[in-house]
LUMZADO-235188 format. One line per 3 residues: their letters; for each residue x, y, z of C-alpha. Coordinates in Angstrom, 3 decimals, decimal comma. Layout:
<atoms>
A) X Y Z  ...
</atoms>
This chain:
<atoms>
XXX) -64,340 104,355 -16,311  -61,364 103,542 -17,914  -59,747 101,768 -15,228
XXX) -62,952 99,547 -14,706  -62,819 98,277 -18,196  -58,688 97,698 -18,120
XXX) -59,854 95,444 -14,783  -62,804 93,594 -17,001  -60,105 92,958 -19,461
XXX) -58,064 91,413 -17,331  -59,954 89,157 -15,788  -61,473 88,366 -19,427
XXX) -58,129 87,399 -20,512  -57,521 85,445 -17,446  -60,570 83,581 -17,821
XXX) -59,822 82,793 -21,071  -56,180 81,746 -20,519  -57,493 78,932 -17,570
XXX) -60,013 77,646 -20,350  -57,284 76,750 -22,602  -54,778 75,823 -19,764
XXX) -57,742 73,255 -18,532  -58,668 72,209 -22,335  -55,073 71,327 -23,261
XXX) -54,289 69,371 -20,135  -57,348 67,083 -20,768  -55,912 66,499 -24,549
XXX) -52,866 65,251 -23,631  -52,445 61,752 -22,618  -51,501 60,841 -18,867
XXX) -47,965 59,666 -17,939  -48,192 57,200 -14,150  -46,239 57,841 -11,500
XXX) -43,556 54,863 -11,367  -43,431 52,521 -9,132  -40,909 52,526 -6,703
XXX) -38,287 49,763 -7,419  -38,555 46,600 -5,298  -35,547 46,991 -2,473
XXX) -32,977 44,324 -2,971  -33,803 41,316 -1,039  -30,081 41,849 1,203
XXX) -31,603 44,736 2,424  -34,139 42,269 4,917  -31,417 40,598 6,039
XXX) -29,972 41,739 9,384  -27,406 38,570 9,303  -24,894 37,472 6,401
XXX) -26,520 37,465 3,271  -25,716 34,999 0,518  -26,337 35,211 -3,088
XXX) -25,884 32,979 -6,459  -26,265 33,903 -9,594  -26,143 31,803 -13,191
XXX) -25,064 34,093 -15,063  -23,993 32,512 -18,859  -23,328 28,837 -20,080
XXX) -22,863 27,176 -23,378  -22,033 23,648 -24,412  -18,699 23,010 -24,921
XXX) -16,763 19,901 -26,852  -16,768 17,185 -27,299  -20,147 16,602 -28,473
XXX) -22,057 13,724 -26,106  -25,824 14,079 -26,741  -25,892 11,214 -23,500
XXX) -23,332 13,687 -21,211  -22,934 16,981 -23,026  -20,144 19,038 -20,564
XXX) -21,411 23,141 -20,998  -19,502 26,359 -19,593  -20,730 28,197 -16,760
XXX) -20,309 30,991 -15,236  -21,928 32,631 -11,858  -21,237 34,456 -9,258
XXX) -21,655 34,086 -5,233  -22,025 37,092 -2,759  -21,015 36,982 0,407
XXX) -22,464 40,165 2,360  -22,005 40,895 5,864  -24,890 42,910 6,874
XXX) -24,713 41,897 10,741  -23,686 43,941 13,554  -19,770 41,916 14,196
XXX) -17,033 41,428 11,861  -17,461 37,919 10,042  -14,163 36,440 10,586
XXX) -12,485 33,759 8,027  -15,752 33,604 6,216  -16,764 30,304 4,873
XXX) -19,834 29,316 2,434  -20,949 26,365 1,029  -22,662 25,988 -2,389
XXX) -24,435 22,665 -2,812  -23,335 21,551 -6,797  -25,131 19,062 -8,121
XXX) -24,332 18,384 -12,095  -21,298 16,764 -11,676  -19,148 20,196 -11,758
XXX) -15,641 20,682 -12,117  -14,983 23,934 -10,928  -11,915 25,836 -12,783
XXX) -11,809 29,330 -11,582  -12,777 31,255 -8,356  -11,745 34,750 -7,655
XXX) -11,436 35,854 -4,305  -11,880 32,437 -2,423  -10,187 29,051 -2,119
XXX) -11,632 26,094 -1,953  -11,769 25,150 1,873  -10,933 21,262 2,279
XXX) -7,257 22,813 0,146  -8,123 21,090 -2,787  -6,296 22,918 -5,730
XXX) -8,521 24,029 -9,296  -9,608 22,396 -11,236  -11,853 20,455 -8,397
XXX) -14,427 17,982 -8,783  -17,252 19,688 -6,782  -20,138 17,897 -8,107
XXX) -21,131 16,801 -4,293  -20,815 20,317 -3,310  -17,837 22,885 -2,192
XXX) -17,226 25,340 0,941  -15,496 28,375 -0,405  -12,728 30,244 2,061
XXX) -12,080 33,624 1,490  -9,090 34,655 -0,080  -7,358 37,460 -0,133
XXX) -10,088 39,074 2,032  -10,961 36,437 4,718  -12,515 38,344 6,779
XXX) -16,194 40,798 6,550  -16,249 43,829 8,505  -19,603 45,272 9,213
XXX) -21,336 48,551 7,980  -21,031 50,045 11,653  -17,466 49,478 11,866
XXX) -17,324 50,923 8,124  -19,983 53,224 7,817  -21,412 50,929 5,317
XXX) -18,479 50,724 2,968  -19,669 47,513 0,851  -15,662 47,146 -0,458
XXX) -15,108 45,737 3,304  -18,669 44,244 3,915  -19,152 42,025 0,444
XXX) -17,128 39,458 -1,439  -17,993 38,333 -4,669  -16,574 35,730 -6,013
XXX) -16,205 34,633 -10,029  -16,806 30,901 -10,530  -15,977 29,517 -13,939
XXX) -16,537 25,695 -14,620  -17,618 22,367 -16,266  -21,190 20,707 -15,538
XXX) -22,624 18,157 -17,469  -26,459 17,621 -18,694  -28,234 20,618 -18,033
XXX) -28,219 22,919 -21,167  -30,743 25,730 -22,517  -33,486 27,007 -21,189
XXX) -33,072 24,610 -17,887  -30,009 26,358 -15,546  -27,789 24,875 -13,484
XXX) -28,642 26,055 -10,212  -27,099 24,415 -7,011  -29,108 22,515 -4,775
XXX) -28,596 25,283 -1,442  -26,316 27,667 -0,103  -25,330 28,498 3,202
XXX) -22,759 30,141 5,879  -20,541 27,329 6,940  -19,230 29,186 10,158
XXX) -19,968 28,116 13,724  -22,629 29,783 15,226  -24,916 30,898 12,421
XXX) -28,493 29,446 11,397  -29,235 29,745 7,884  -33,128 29,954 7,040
XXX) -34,204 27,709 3,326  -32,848 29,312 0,570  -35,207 31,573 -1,674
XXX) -35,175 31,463 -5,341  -35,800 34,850 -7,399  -36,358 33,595 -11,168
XXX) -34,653 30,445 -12,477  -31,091 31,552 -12,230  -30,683 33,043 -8,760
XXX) -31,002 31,956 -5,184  -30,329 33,812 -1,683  -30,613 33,182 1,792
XXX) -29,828 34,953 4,624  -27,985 33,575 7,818  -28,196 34,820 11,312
XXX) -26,231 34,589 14,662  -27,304 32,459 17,292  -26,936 34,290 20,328
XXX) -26,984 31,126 22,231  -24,264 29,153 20,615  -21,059 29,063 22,761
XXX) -19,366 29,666 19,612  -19,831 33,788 19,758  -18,400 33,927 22,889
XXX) -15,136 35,334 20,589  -17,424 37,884 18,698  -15,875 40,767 19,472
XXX) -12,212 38,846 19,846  -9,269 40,254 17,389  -9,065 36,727 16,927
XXX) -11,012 33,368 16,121  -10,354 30,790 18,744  -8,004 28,582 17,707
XXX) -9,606 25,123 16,580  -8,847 21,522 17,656  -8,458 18,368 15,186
XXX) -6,121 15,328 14,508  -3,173 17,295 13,345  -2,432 20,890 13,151
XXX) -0,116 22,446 11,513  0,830 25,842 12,725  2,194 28,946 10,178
XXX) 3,909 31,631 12,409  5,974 34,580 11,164  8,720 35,081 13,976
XXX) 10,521 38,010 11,695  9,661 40,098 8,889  11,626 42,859 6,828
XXX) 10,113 44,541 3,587  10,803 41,866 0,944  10,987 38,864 2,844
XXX) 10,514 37,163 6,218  11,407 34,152 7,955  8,186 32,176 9,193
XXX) 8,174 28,610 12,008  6,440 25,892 10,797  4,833 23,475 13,505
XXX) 2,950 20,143 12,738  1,509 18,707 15,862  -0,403 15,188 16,411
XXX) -3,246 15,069 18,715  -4,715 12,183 17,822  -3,767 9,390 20,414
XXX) -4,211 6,492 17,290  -2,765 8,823 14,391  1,182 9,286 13,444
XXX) 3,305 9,934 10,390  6,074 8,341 9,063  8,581 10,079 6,130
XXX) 5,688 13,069 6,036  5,806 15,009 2,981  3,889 18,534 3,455
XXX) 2,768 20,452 0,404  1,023 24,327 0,292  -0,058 26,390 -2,928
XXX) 1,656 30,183 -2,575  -0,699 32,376 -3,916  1,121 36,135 -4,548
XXX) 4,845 34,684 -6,054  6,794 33,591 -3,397  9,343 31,529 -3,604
XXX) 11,822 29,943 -0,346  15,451 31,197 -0,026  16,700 29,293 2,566
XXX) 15,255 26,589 5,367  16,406 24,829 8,678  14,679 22,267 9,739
XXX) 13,416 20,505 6,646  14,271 20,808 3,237  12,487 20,960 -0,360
XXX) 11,731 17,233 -1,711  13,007 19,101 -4,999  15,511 21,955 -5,111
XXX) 14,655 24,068 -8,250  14,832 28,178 -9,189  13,828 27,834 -12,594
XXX) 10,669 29,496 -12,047  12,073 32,372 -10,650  15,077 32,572 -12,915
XXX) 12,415 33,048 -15,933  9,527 34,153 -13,755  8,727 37,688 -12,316
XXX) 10,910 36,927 -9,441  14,195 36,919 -11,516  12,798 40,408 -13,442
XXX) 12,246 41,912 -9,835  15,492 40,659 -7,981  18,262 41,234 -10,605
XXX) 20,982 41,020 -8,077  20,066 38,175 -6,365  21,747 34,753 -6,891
XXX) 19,281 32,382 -7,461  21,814 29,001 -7,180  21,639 29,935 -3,722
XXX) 17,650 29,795 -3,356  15,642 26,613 -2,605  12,200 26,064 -4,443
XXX) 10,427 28,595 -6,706  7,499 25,572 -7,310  4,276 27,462 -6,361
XXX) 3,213 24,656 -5,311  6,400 23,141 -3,363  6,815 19,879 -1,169
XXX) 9,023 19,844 2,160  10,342 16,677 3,451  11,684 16,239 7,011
XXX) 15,821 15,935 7,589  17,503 12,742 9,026  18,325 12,781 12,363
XXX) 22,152 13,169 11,449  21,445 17,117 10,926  19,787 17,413 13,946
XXX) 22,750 19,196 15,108  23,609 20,857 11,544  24,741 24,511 11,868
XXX) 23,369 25,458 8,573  20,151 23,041 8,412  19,139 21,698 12,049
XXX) 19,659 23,637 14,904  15,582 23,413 15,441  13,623 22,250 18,391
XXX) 11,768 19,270 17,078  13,405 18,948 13,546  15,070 16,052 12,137
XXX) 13,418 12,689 12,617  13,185 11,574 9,013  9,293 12,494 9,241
XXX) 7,962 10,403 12,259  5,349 12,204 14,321  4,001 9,389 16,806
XXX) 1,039 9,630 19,174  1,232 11,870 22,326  0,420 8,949 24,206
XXX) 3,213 6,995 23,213  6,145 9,687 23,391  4,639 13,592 23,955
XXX) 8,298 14,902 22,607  8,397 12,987 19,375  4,622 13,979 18,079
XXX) 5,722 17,225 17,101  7,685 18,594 14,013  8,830 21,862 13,139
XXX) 10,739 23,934 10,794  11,660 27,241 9,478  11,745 28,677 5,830
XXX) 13,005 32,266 5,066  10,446 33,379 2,321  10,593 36,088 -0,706
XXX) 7,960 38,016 -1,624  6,955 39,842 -4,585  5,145 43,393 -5,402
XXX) 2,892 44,478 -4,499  3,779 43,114 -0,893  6,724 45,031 -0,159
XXX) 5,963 45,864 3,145  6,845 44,409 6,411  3,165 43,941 7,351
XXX) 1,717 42,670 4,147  2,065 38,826 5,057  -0,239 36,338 3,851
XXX) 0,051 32,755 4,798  0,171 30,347 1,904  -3,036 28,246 0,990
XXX) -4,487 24,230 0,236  -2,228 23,024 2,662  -1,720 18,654 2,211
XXX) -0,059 16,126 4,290  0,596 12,693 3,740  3,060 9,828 5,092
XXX) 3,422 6,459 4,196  2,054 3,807 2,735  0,654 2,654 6,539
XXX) -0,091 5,935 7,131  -3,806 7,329 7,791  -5,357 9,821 4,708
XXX) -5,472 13,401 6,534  -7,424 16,306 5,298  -6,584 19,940 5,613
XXX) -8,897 23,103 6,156  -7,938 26,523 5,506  -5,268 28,901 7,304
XXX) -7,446 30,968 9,527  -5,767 33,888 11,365  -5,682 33,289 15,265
XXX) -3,447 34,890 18,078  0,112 35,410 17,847  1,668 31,715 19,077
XXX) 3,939 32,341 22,118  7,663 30,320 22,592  10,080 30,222 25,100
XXX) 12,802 32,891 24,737  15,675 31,526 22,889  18,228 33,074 25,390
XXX) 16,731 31,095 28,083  14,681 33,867 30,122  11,950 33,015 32,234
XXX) 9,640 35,152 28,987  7,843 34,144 26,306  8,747 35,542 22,623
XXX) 5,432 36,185 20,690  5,215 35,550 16,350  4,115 38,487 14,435
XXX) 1,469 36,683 13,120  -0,146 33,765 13,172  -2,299 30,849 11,075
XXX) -3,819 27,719 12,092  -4,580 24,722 9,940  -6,621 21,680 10,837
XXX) -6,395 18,476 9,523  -8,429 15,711 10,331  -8,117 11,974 8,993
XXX) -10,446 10,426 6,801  -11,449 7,481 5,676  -12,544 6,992 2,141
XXX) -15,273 4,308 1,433  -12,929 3,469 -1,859  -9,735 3,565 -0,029
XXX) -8,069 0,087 0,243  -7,160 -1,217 3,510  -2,989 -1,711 4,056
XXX) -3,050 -4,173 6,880  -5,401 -6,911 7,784  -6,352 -9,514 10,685
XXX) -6,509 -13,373 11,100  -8,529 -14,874 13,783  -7,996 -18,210 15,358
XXX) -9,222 -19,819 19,198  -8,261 -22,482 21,216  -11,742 -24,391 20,555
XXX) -11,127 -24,903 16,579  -8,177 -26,178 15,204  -8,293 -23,861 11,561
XXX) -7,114 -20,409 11,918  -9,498 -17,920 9,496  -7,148 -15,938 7,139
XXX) -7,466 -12,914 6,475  -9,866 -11,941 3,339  -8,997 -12,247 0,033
XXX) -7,836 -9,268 -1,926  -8,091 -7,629 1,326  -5,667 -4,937 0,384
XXX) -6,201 -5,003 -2,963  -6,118 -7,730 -6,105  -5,279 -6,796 -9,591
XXX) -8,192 -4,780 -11,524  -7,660 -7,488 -14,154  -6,494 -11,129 -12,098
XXX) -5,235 -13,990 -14,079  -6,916 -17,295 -14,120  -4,771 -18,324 -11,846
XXX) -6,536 -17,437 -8,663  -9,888 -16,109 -7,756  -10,736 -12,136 -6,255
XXX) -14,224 -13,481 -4,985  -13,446 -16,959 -3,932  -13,152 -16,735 0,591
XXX) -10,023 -17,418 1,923  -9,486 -20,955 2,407  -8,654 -22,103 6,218
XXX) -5,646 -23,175 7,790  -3,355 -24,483 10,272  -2,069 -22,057 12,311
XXX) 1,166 -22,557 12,044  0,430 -21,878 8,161  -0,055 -17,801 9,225
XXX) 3,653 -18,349 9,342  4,706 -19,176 5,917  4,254 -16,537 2,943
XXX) 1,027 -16,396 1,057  2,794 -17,820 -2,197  4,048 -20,497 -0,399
XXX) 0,482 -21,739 1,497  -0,702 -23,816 -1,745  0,379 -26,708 -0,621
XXX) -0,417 -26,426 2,781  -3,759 -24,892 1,998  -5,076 -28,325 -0,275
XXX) -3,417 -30,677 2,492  -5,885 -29,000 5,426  -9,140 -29,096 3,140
XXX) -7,846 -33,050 2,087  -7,550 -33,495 5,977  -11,133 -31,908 6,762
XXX) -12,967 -33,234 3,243  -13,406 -29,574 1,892  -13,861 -28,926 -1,575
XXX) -11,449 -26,688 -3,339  -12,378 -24,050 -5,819  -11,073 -23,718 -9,145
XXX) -9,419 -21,442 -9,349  -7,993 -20,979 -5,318  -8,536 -17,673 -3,933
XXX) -6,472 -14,823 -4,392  -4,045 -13,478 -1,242  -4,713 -10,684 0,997
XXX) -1,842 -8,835 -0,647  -1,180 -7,186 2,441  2,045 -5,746 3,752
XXX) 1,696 -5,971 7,398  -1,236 -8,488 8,867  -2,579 -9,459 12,135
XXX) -3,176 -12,747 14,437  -5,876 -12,468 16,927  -5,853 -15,531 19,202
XXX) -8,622 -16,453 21,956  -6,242 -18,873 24,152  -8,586 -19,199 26,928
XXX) -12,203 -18,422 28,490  -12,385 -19,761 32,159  -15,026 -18,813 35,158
XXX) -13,235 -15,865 35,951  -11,823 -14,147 33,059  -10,159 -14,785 29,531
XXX) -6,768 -14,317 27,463  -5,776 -13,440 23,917  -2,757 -13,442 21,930
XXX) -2,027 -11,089 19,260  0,600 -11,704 16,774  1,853 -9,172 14,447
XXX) 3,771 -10,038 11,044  5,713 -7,945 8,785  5,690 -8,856 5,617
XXX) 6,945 -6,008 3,527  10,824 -4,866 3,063  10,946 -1,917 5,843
XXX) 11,126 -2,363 9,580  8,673 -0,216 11,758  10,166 1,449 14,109
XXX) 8,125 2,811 17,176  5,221 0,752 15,157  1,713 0,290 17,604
XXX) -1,419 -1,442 17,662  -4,635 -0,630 18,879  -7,886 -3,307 19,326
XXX) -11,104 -2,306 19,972  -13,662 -4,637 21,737  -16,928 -2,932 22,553
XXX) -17,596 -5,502 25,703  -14,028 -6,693 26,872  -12,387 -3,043 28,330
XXX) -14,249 -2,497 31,554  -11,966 -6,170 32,226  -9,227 -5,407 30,802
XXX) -5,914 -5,959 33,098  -2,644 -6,254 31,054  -0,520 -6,914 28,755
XXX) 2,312 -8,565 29,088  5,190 -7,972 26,614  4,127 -4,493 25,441
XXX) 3,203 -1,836 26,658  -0,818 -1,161 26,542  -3,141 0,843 28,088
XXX) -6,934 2,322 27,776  -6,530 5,650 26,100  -8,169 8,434 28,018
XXX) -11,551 9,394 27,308  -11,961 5,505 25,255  -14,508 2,713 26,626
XXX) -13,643 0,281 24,331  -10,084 0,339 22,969  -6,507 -0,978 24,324
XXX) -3,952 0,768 22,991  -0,361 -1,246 22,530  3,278 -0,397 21,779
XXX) 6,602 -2,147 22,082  9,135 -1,743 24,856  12,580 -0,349 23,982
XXX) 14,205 -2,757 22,292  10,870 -4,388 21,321  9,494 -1,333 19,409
XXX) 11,209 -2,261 15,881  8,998 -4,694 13,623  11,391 -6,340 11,369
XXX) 11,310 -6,617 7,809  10,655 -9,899 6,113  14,183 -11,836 5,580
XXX) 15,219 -14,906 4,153  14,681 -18,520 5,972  17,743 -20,377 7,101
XXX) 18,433 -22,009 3,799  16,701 -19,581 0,742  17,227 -21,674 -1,676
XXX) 14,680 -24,184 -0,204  12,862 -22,518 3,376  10,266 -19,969 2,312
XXX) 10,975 -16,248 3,454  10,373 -15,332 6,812  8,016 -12,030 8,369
XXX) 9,368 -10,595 11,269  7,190 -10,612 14,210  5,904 -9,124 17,316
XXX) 3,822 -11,418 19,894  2,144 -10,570 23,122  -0,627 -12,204 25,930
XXX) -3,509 -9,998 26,864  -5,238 -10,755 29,969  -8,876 -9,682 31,035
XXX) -11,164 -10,532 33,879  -15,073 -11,035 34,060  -15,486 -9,500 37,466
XXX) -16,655 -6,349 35,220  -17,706 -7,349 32,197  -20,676 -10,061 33,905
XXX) -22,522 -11,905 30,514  -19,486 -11,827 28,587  -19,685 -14,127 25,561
XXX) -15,975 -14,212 24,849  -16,307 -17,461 22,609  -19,342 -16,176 20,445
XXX) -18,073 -12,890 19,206  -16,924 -10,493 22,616  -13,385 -11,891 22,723
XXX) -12,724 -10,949 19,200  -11,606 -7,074 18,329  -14,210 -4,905 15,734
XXX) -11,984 -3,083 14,958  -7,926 -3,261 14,769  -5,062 -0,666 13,377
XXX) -1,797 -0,726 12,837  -0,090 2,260 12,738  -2,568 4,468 12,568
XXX) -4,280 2,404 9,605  -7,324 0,429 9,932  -6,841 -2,585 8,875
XXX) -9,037 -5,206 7,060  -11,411 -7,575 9,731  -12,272 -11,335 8,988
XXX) -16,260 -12,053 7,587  -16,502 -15,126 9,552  -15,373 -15,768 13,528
XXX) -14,247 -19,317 14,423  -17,020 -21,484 15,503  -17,445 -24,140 18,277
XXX) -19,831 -25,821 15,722  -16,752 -28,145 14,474  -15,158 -29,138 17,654
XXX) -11,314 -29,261 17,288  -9,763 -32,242 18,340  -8,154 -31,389 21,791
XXX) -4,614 -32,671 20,808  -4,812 -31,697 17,366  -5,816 -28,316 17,736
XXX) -3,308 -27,396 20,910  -0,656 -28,936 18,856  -1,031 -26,592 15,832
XXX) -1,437 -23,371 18,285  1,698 -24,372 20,348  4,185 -25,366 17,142
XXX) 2,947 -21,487 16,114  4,054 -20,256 19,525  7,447 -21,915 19,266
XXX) 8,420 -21,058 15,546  7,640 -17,469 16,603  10,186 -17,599 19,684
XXX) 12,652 -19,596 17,652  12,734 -16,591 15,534  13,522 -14,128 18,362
</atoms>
């Protein structure tokens, strides 16, 4: 009995226990499961994955209510989440606010500009130190070798609070990826993920140590050939592939980016020897022993000239295949051995790169020559196979670098830049040769009354291309008296050119057509190993000589004859006095050659209306300035007039020979 009422008590009590339980669960409020958070959008992305990020901005002085400049500061990912490496990654972010970027950690800008940039038409970022992405299968998804971020701190102007200064896109710059449209998450980020195209020939190196190596009007070549712990001695090769490009008196500049500084060189030498930097610098703290009178160039951002060809031989400085030709690298078509330089630099470096293998090319890598020189524009290094020479003791082997880095540079042509050279045309059916433009390489921003930037050039008598520009007044306002012109008020301005350009139609029979072109120097330097190249879109197919120079089609061209003198004809003299200075005007020198062509090819030829006359002409690698106008048969010439003028041209230039 008692046990049967400890078991009803029990279960009482347990009754009673659940009634409460149940009673105080209902009168307590209810707490949601979370949601889980969203993933983070690189996790879709089975390709590179690209991020920006505004992060913080504030107007900065001076105060411009119609251009205010503000701060900014964001950040761009780079995140390979592909299945191969991402080598020498490259991304592009598409500014639009007029930035001027100060700061970037981790990355370079690509076309070796040096901060602060203008970027305001948009930048492609090269990464630096880490160039290149490994992937998470190759890391087991260590993020430190998959992701880059870089830091960007700058200037943009207009857009302040709450608007943001986002870019305009973003996207993988390297060869053989297709970047979808960029998404924006909120009003200060942006992403977009880029994928390999299987298809593109350009993957064919996926799984290469190696990028292939690239091709472009000039590359310059960075090879270590010897390395020890603190420093190492590395070949530099600049090489001209660009059959209408050269270099004359080439100055070569690079930014080093961990301290070092260049001990000794053969070769080539610093446009400026200075240690100061060192001597006060970290290097001088760090190598206590060394003497630094006997160093080169601590500049971090140091110049290097070529030598004269007098040290060719030098024990101490020449001694180098290549070296030594005062900075002249001409076209391969003209002379293959002389479109090549080369040097070598024995560089110090500083902690925490005191290791034989820590080497690290240096960066924003600029080349320029003269003044009738071509504008060239330089990528980044990017790492590519060891380069390969012939053994120096003369065995049938090949010696390989340590380690190699390719740079490409390309020429460009600025729609601002002012032409250097410029071209005349004249024919045999009108007797007034067309200058060439006014201010056609350039007029003061601020002329004087005395002649007019807008006015055209006035025409001429030929033998007038012979006389200097200062000097054609008189022989200008005599020609329009002759032909009832009217002069301006004020006359024209001159071309201001150094070096210009006669192109002469001489004749245009049944069967073909000749030209003369006439080259003038007008500047103080002679041009040695100097060229020409003409371009006429409808003339090449009938092209068949030249006859005091040497010219030729280039391969691969359809429309262009290339043209360069002989030995002993391949120096363009400097302007020099006439035979009495006090009275003759000065004198250019010159270079003169007949080109012949034939119809056979070229059937419905105009030559006379246009397809006789070049579209395009350079000198040295320099375009040069084109007339607006052609000659016209409109005015017909008088016969004996106009022959007369063209042949007293003719014989002042081989008087002068």
């Amino acid at each position: 009995m008692a046990g049967c009422k400890l078991h009803h008590t029990f279960i009482f009590t347990f009754l009673l226990l659940s009634v409460s339980f149940f009673h105080t669960s209902l009168s307590q409020p209810q707490t949601p499961t979370p949601a889980p958070a969203p993933a983070p959008a690189s996790d879709s992305c089975n390709g590179v994955f690209l991020s920006y990020t505004y992060t913080r901005g504030n107007p900065i002085p001076p105060t411009d209510p119609t251009n205010q400049a503000y701060r900014f500061e964001s950040t761009l990912v780079v995140l390979n989440n592909g299945r191969h490496e991402l080598k020498s990654w490259r991304a592009f972010v598409g500014f639009r606010h007029k930035e001027l970027l100060v700061s970037a950690s981790n990355a370079i800008l690509a076309d070796g500009s040096s901060l602060p940039a203008e970027v305001g038409g948009g930048a492609v970022f090269a990464g630096f130190p880490m160039a290149d992405l490994k992937s998470a299968v190759e890391t087991a998804g260590d993020r430190t070798q998959m992701e880059v971020r870089v830091e960007l701190v700058g200037t943009q102007y207009g857009v302040g609070a709450p608007n943001v200064p986002m870019p305009l896109n973003i996207s993988l710059v390297n060869d053989g990826y297709s970047c979808y449209n960029a998404t924006n998450t909120g009003n200060n980020e942006m992403h977009v993920c880029c994928i390999q195209d299987r298809n593109s020939d350009t993957n064919n190196g996926l799984n290469e140590e190696f990028l292939p190596r690239q091709e472009g009007d000039l590359i310059i070549m960075y090879d270590v050939i010897s390395a020890y712990d603190d420093n190492y001695w590395a070949q530099v090769s600049i090489s001209n592939h660009n059959p209408l490009g050269r270099l004359d008196n080439w100055q070569l500049s690079f930014d080093w980016m961990r301290e070092e500084f260049i001990y000794a060189m053969k070769g080539a030498y610093p446009l400026v020897v200075d240690t100061s930097e060192c001597v006060f610098g970290r290097q001088g703290q760090h190598y206590k022993g060394m003497d630094f009178s006997q160093a080169l160039n601590c500049d971090k951002s140091p110049t290097i000239i070529d030598l004269p060809p007098t040290r060719a031989d030098d024990t101490n400085l020449g001694k180098i295949p290549f070296c030594c030709r005062n900075g002249t690298i001409l076209p391969p078509s003209m002379d293959p051995s002389k479109s090549k330089s080369s040097f070598q630099m024995q560089v110090y470096k500083m902690p925490p790169d005191l290791n034989r293998t820590e080497l690290a090319s240096p960066q924003n890598w600029k080349i320029n020559g003269s003044a009738m020189n071509p504008d060239y524009q330089c990528g980044n290094p990017i790492r590519v196979s060891p380069s390969q020479f012939p053994d120096p003791s003369g065995l049938p082997s090949e010696t390989a670098a340590m380690v190699s880095w390719q740079v490409v540079c390309n020429i460009t042509q600025s729609k601002k830049e002012t032409p250097k050279c410029c071209v005349s045309y004249s024919a045999f059916f009108n007797e007034s040769a067309i200058p060439c433009n006014t201010c056609a390489c350039g007029c003061n921003s601020n002329p004087s009354q005395t002649c007019s930037a807008t006015e055209p050039a006035l025409l001429l008598r030929p033998d007038s291309l012979l006389i200097p520009f200062e000097n054609r007044s008189a022989e200008a306002k005599e020609w329009a008296k002759i032909h009832k012109r009217i002069l301006p008020n004020p006359l024209p301005c001159g071309d201001n050119c150094g070096v210009s350009i006669n192109w002469h139609l001489v004749s245009d029979y049944k069967d073909g057509w000749s030209a003369r072109i006439t080259i003038f120097n007008w500047g103080e330097t002679n041009f040695e190993d100097w060229f020409t190249a003409v371009q006429l879109d409808k003339a090449i197919a009938g092209f068949e000589g030249v006859y005091t120079f040497n010219g030729s089609v280039p391969d691969g061209s359809n429309n262009t004859i290339f043209m360069y003198g002989h030995p002993g004809n391949n120096f363009l003299l400097a302007e020099t006095d006439g035979a009495n200075p006090k009275k003759d005007p000065r004198v250019p020198g010159t270079q003169q050659s007949i080109i012949s062509f034939k119809k056979k090819l070229t059937p419905g030829i105009k030559v006379a209306k246009g397809d006789g006359f070049p579209t395009k002409v350079l000198f040295n690698g320099e375009e040069c300035s084109l007339p607006i106008i052609l000659p016209s048969k409109a005015y017909r010439a008088d016969a004996a007039t106009s022959i007369f003028g063209f042949l007293t041209l003719a014989l002042l230039l081989l008087m002068q020979r």
